[in-house]
N, C-alpha and C positions, 0 to 999 in steps of 0.2 A: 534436681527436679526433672521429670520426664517430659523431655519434645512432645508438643503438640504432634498430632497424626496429621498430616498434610492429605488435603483431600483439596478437588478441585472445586469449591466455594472458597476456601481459602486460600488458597494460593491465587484464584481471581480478584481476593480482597488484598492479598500482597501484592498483586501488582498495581491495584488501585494506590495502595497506599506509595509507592516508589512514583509512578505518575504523577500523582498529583501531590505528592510533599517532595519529593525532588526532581520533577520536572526530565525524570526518565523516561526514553522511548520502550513501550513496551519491546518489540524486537530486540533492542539492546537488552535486555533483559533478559527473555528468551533466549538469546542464541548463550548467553551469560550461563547460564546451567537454572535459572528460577523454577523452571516448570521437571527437570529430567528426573526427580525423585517419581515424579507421577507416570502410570501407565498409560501408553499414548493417546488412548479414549480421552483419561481423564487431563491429559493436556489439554486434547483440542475441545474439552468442556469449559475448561478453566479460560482458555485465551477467548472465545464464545463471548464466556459470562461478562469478560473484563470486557471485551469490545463493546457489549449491546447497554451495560452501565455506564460508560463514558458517550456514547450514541444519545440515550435519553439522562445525561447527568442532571438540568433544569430542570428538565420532567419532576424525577425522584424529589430533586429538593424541594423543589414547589408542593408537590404532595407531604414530603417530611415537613417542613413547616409550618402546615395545620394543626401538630400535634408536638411540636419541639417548642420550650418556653428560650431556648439557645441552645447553638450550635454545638455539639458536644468535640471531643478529642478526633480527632481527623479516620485515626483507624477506626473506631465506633460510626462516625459519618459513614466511612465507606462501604463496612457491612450492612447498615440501614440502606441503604443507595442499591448495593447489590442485592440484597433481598427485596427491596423495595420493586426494581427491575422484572422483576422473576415472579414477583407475586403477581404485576401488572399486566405481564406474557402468560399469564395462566398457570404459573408454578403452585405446584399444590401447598397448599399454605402450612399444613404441621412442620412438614420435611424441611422447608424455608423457615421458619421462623424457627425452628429447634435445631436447625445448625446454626444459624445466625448467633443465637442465645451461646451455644455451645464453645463458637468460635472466639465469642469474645470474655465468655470462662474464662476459656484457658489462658488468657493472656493475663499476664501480673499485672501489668498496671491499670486496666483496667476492666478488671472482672466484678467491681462491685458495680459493675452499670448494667448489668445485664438483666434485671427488673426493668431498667426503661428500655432495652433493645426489643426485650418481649411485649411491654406493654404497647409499645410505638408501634411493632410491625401487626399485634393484633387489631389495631383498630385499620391499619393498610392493607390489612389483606379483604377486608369489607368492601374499601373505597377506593382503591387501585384497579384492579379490573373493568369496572365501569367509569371508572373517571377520566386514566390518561390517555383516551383520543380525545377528549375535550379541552386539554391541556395544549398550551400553545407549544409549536412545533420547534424545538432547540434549535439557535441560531451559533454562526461562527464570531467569533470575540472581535470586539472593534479592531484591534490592530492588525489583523485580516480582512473585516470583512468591509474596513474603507478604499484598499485599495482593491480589493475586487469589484465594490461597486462602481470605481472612480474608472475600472475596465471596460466592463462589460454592462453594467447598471444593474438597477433592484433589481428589475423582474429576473433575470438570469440567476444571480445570486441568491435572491430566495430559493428561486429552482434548484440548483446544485444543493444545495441546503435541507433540502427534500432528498434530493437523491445522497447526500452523507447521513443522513438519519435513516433512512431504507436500508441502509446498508449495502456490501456486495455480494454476488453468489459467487461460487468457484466457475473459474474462466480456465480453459487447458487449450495446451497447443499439442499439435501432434503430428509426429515425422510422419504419416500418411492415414489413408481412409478416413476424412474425416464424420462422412455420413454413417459407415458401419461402426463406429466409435459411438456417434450420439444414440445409436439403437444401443449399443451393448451398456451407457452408463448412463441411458435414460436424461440424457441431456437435448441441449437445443442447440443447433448449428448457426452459429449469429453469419451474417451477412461478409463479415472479413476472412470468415474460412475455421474461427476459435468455437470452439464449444462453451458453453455452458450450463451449471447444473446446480438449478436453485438449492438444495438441501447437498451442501460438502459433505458431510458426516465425518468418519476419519479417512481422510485422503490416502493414506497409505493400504488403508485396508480395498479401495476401488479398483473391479479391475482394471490389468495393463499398467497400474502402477510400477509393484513391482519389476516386471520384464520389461519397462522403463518406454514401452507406447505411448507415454506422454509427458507432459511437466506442467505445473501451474503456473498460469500466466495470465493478466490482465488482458482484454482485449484490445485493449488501447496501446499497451504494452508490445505485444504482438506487430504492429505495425511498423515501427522501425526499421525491422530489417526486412518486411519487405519490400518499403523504399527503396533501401538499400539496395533491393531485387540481386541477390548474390550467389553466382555461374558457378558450378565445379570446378574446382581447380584453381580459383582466383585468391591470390591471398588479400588476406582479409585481417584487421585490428579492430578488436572491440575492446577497446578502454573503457576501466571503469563496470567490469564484466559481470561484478558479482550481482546479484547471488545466481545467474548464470544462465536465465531463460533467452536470452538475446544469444550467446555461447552456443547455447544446444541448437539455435534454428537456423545459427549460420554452418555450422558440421553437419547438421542433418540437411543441407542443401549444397555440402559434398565442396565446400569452401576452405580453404588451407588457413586454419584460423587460430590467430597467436590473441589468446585472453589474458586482460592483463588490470591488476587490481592491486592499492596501494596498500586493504587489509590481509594480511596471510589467514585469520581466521575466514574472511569472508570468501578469500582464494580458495581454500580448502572445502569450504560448502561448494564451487562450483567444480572442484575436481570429483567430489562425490557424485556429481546429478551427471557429469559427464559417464562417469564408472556404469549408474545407474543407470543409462541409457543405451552404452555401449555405443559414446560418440568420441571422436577424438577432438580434441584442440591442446595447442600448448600451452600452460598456464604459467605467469610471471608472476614475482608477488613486485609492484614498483608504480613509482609515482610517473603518472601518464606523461607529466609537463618534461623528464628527464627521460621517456622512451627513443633510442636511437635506431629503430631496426626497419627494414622497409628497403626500398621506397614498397607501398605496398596498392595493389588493383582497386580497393575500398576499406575507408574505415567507417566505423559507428562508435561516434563519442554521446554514449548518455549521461552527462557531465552531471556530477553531484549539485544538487538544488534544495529549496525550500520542502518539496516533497507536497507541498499544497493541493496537486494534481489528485492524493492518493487518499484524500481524508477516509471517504466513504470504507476501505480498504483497513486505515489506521486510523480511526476516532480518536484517537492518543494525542496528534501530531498539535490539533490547537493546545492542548492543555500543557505539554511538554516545550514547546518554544514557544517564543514571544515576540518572534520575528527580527531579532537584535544579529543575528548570524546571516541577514539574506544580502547585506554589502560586502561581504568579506565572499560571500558565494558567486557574484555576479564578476565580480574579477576575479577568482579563478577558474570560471566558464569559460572567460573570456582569454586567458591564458591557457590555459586546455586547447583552446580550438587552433588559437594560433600557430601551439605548435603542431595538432595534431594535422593540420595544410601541408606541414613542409615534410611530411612522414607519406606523403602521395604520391603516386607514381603521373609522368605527365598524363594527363587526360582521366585520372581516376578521380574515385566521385566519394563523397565526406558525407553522411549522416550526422547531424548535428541533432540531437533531442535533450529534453528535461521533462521531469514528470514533473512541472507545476503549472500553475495557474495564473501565474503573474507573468505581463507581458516582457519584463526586465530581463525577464529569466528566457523569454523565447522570441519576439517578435524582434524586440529591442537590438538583441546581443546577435540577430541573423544580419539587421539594418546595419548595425557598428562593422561589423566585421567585412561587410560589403565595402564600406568608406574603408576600413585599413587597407583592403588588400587588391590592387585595382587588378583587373580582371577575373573576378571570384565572379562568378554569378548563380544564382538558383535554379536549379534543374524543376521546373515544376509539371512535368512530363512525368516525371516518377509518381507524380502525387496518382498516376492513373491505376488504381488499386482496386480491386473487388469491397464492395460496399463503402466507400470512400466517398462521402455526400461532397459535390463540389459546392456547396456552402461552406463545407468546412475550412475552405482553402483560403489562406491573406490576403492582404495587399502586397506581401511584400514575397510572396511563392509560397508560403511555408504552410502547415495541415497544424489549426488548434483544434484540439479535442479536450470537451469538456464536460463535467460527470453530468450535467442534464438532458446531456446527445444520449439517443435511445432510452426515451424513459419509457418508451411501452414495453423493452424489453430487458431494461435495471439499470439502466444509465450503465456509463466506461468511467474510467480514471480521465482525470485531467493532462494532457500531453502537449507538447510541443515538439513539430519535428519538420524539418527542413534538408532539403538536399543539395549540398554545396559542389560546385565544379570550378576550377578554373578553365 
């Protein structure tokens, strides 16, 4: 029987179907080889389509269920959902509903449904467009969104919840110029020094990409090291490096800098973006908790977490975990850090960060670690940073950033970052 033609509807529908029937992160998937048969337009169509379907997943269903007598086979949901998406964003409705029809042809098991994937999406393409802003705005799943309210409270967490449903625009950092950058890529210069540029397109084809002027980076993201504020010539450890945007701005700030990461797959993506840049650092593949080199001027541990920080970013992340992995993550933060102290030189200074949301994971684990280690203290001097609202600053020294900050100009990721001394 002859393969389906892989086109980027379907391949957004294969990764729907891997999310949310097995609880895969799309990136794993991605970096897995799912999208490389496609040209890289139609990747970054295909990753699009899948992010803005999992963005408005309630939406879709709530509209499909006007017109569904039950819920059909999971891949069939998912093309309904994805076309459903697309029809609602203004997708021309033949071209939508005649791949949708097409996609689920060709599949064996269930190509006799393809009478009701036609019939369903032609009465959606009527009622979708003028209906779903009147649809109520898709929320995060209780077992997220009780402890964020038990944080921060409703009003906040609605808000972030706005700004995951808005989605993100591409964020870049860049080893100089950053105002003659934002003129040449039609971008906006946010307040921390990062650019931004509401329509990404394909990143690679922008220029300064290639002759490696930049990398893509969250602006929140961005911040870390320059807490860190890191001199020429000072060595430097960033544990935990990939996929390698923390890497490139402590080299490109002329920092003697040993990257080090327990994936060799994910090591190797930051020895590319290094190559692609024309920055140096040396790169290790090894587990952070067993690194013995040093003593070193500064380290930045952005220790593996929930990732809750990044929804807007990864719409995937509520449907894929179910929050069952974040006690297993909080103690190895917390053993990360530990050793990552005794890797210091006297007087040298520790970034501590996590891109999540939850206090466990940042406020918490800065307060613990104060009680283990008597004379640790918080540098909150560092926190004095170009656009760095001192709202944002703790009780306990530390800088939370959360996706509702800057919502006149697209909200950030959620962060956690603190500067430790003894």
């Amino acid at each position: 029987m002859k393969k389906p033609k892989l086109t980027a509807r379907s391949a957004a529908a294969h990764l729907l179907d891997r999310v949310l029937g097995e609880g895969r992160l799309m990136s794993d998937l991605i970096a897995g080889g799912a999208l490389d048969p496609l040209a890289p337009a139609d990747r970054a169509r295909a990753q699009r389509l899948a992010s803005e379907t999992l963005r408005g997943l309630a939406r879709a269903d709530r509209l499909l269920s006007r017109h569904l007598r039950k819920g059909p086979p999971l891949p069939v949901q998912n093309v309904l959902r994805l076309a459903t998406v697309e029809l609602a964003q203004g997708g021309e409705s033949h071209g939508v509903v005649n791949d949708a029809v097409d996609i689920i042809g060709q599949s064996p098991r269930h190509a006799n449904l393809k009478g009701l994937v036609n019939a369903v999406l032609r009465k959606v393409a009527e009622e979708a467009p003028r209906s779903w802003n009147d649809l109520r705005q898709p929320g995060l799943p209780d077992w997220l969104r009780g402890p964020l309210v038990e944080a921060w409270g409703k009003g906040a967490v609605t808000a972030m919840e706005r700004a995951h449903f808005a989605g993100a625009a591409l964020d870049i950092t860049l080893k100089s110029d950053p105002q003659g950058w934002a003129d040449r890529l039609g971008a906006t210069l946010l307040p921390t020094g990062s650019l931004r540029r509401s329509d990404p397109g394909q990143v690679s084809a922008l220029p300064g990409y290639a002759e490696g002027a930049w990398w893509v980076q969250d602006a929140a993201a961005a911040l870390p090291v320059q807490v860190l504020a890191p001199q020429p010539g000072e060595t430097v450890l960033d544990l935990c490096a990939a996929p390698g945007g923390k890497t490139l701005q402590l080299a490109a700030a002329g920092a003697e800098v040993t990257a080090l990461d327990l994936s060799e797959r994910r090591m190797a993506r930051v020895a590319e973006n290094l190559a692609r840049t024309g920055l140096e650092a040396t790169c290790r593949v090894e587990d952070a908790r067993a690194h013995q080199g040093g003593p070193y001027d500064a380290i930045l541990l952005d220790a593996p977490c929930s990732a809750t920080g990044t929804i807007r970013r990864h719409p995937d992340l509520p449907h894929a975990k179910d929050g069952s992995d974040f006690g297993a993550l909080i103690t190895l933060q917390a053993e990360m850090l530990d050793h990552a102290l005794t890797l210091l030189k006297p007087g040298g200074r520790l970034v501590f960060c996590t891109c999540s949301l939850l206090p466990d994971e940042g406020e918490c684990q800065v307060e613990e670690a104060l009680a283990r280690h008597p004379g640790l203290t918080v540098d909150r001097a560092a926190l004095a940073q170009p656009g760095i609202d001192p709202a944002w600053i703790t009780e306990e020294g530390g800088l939370r950033l959360r996706p509702d900050y800057w919502a006149d100009l697209g909200g950030m990721d959620g962060f956690y970052i603190a500067c430790l001394r003894f």
